[in-house]
ZAVOKOL-817404 format. One record per residue: chain; residue in one letter; y, x, z of N, C-alpha, C in turn. Coordinates in Angstrom, 1 decimal, padded with zeros to 4 digits. Layout:
N
kette,rest,npy,npx,npz,capy,capx,capz,cpy,cpx,cpz
A,A,Y,X,Z,Y,X,Z,Y,X,Z
...
This chain:
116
kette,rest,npy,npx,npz,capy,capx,capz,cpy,cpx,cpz
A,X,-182.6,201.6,029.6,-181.9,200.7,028.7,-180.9,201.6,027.9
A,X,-180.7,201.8,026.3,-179.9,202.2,025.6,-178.7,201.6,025.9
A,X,-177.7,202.6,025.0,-176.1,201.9,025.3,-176.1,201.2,023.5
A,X,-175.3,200.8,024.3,-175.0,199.1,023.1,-173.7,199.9,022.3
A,X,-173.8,199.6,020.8,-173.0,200.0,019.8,-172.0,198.8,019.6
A,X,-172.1,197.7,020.2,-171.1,196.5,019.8,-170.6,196.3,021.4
A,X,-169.5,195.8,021.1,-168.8,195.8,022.2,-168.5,194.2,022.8
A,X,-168.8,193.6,023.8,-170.1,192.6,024.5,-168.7,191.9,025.4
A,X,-168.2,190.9,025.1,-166.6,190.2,025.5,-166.7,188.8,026.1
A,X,-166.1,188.7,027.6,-166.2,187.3,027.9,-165.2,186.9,028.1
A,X,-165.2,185.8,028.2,-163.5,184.9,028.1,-163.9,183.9,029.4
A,X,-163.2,183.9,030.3,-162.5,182.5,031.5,-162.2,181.7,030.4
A,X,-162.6,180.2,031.4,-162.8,178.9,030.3,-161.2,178.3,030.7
A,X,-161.0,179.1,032.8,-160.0,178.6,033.0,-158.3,179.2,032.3
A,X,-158.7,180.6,033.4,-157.4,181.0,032.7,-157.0,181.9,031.2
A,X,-158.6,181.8,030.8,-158.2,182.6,029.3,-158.5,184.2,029.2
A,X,-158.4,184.8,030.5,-158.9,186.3,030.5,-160.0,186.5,030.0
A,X,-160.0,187.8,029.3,-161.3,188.3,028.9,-161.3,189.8,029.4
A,X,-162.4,189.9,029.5,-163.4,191.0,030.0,-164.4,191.4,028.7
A,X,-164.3,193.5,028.4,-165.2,193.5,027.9,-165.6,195.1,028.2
A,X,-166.8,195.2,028.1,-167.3,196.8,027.7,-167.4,197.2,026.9
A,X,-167.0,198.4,026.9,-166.7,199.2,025.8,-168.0,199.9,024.9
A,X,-168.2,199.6,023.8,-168.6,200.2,022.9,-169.2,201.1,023.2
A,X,-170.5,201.5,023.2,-171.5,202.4,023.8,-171.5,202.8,025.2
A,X,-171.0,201.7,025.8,-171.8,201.5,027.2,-172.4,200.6,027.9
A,X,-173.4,201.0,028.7,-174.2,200.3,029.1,-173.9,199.4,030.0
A,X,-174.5,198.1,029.8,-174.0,196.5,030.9,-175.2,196.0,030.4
A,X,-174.7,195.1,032.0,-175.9,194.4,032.1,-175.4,192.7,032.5
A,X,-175.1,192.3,031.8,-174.8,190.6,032.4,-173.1,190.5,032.2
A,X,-172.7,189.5,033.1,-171.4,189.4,033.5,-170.9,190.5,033.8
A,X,-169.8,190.7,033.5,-168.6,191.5,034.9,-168.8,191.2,036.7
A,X,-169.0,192.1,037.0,-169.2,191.8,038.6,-168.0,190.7,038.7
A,X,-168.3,190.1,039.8,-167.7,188.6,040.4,-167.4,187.6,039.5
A,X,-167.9,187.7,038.1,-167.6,186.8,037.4,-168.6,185.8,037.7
A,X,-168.5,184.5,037.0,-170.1,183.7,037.2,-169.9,182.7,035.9
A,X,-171.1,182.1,035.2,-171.5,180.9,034.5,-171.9,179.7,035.4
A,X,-170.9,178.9,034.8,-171.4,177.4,035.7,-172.0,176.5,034.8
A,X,-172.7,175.9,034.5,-172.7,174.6,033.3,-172.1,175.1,031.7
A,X,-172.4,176.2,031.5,-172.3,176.9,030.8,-170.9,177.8,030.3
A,X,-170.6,177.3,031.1,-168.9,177.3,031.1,-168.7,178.9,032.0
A,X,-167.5,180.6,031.7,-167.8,181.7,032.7,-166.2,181.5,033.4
A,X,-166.0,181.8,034.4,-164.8,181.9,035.4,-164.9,183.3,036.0
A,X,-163.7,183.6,035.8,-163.4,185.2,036.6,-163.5,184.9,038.1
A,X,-162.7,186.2,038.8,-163.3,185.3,040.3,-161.8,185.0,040.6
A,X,-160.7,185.2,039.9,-159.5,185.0,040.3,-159.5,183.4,040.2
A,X,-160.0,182.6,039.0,-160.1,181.4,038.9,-161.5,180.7,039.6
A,X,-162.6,181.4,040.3,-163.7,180.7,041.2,-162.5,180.5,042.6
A,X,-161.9,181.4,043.3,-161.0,181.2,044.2,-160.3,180.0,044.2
A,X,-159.6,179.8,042.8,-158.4,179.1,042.7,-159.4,177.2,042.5
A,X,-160.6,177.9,042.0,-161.4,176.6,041.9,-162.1,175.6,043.6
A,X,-162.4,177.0,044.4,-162.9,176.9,045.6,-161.8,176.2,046.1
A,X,-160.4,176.5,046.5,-159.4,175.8,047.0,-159.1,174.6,046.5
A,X,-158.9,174.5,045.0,-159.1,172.7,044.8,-160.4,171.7,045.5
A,X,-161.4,172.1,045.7,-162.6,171.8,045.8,-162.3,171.2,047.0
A,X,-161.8,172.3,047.6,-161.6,172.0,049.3,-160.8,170.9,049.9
A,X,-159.4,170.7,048.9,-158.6,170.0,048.9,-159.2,167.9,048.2
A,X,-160.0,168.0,047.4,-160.6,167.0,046.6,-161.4,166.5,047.5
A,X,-162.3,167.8,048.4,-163.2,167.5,049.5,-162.8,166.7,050.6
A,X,-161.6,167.0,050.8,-161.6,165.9,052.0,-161.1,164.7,052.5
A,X,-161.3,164.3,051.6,-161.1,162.6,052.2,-160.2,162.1,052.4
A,X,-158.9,163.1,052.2,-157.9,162.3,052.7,-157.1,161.3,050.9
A,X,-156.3,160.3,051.7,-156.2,159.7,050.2,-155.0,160.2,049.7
A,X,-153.9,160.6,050.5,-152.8,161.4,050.2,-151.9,162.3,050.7
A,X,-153.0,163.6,050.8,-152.2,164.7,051.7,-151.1,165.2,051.4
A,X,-150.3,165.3,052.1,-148.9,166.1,052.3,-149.2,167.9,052.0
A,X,-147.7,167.7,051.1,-148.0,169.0,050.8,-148.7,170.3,051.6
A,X,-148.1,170.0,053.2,-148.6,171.2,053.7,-150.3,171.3,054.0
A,X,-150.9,169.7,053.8,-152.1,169.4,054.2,-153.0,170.1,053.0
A,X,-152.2,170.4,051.8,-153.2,170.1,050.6,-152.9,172.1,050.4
A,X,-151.8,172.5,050.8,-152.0,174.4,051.2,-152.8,174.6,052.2
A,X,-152.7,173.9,053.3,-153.5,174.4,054.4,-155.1,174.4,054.1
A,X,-155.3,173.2,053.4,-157.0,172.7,052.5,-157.0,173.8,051.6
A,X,-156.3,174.5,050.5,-156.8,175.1,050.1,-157.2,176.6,050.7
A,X,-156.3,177.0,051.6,-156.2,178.2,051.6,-157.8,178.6,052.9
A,X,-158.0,177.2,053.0,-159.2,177.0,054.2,-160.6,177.2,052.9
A,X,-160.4,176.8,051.7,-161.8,176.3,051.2,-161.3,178.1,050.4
A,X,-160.8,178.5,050.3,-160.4,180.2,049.4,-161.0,181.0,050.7
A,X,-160.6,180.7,051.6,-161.0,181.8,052.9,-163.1,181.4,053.0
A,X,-163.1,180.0,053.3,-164.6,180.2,053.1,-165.2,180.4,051.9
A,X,-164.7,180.7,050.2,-165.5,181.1,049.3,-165.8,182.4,049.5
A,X,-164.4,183.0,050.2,-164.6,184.6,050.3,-165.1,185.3,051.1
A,X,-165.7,184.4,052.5,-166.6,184.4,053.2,-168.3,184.2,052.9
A,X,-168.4,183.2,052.2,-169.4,183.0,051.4,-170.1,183.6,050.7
A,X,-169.3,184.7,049.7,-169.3,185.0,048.9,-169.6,186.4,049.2
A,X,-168.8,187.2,050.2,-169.2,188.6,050.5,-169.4,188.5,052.1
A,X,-170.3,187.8,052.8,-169.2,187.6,054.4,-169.1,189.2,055.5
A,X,-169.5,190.3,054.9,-170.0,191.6,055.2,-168.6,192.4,054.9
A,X,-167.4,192.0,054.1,-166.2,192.7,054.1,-165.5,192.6,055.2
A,X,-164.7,193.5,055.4,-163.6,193.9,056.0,-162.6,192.5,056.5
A,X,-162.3,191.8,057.4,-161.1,191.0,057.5,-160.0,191.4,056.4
A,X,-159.6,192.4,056.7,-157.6,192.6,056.2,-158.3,192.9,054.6
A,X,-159.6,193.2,053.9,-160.2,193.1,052.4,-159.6,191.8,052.2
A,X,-160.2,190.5,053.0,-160.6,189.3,052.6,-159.2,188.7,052.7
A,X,-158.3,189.4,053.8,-157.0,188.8,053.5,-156.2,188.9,052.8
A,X,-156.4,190.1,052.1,-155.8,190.8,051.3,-155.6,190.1,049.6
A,X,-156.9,189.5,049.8,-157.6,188.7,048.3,-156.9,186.9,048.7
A,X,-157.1,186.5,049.7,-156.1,185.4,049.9,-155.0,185.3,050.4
A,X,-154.3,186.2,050.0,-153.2,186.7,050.5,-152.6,185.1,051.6
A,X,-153.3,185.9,052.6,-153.4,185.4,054.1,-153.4,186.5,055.3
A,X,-153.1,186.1,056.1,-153.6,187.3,057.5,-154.8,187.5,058.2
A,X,-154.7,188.8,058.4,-156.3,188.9,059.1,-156.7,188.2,060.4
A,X,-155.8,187.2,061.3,-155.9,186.5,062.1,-156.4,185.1,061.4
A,X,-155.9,184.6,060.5,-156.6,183.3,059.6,-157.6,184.2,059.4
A,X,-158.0,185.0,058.8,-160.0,184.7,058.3,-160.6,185.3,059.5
A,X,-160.2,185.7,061.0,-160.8,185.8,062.4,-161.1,184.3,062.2
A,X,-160.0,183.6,062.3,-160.2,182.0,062.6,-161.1,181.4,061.9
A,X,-161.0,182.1,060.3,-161.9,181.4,059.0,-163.6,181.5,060.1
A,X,-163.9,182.5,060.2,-165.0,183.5,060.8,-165.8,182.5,061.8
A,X,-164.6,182.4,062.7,-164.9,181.8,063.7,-165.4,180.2,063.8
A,X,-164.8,179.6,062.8,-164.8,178.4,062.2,-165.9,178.0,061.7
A,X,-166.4,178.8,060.6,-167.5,178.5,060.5,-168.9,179.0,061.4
A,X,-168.9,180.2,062.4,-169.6,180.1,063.4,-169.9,179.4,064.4
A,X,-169.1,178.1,064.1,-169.5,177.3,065.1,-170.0,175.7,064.8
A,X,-169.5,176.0,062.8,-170.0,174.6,062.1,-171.5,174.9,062.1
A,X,-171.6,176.1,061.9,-173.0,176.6,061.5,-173.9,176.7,062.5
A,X,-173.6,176.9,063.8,-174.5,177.0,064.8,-174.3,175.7,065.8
């Protein structure tokens, strides 16, 4: 694959960042961890921030208290990041939801037991 003379720019629909490569080099797709959904691209700072609402919308409750609706997100952010890479490091993954490495033991464990 040649390198590209135009310089190839993507924009988050959420928070507005853009990503681009630079002018005679070579890419291929997105930016790593970025993604297209419905045509729409999200960095992975806003797929996280989107996984945690998800989680929070997900469950059923009709009106959780604040600490119900941090504890929901920070549960549905730990399993995207598990999801998503589940082969990293604990204190990596905590590091990114800025959480402790004893929450994503728990995350870990949690879903090892929905899943089996």
């Amino acid at each position: 694959m040649s390198a590209s003379t135009e310089v190839v720019a993507w924009t988050c629909v959420r928070c507005e960042v853009t990503a681009r490569f630079m002018a005679g080099s070579e890419h291929r797709g997105l930016p790593a961890d970025w993604t297209e959904e419905d045509g729409e691209i999200y960095c992975l700072g806003c797929r996280r921030v989107l996984a945690g609402e998800a989680a929070v919308a997900g469950d059923g409750t009709e009106s959780p208290t604040r600490e119900q609706m941090i504890q929901l997100r920070k549960l549905g952010t730990l399993d995207f990041e598990l999801i998503r890479d589940p082969d990293r490091p604990d204190g990596v993954i905590a590091h990114a939801c800025h959480t402790s490495v004893p929450a994503v033991r728990k995350a870990r464990l949690r879903r090892a037991a929905t899943a089996g």
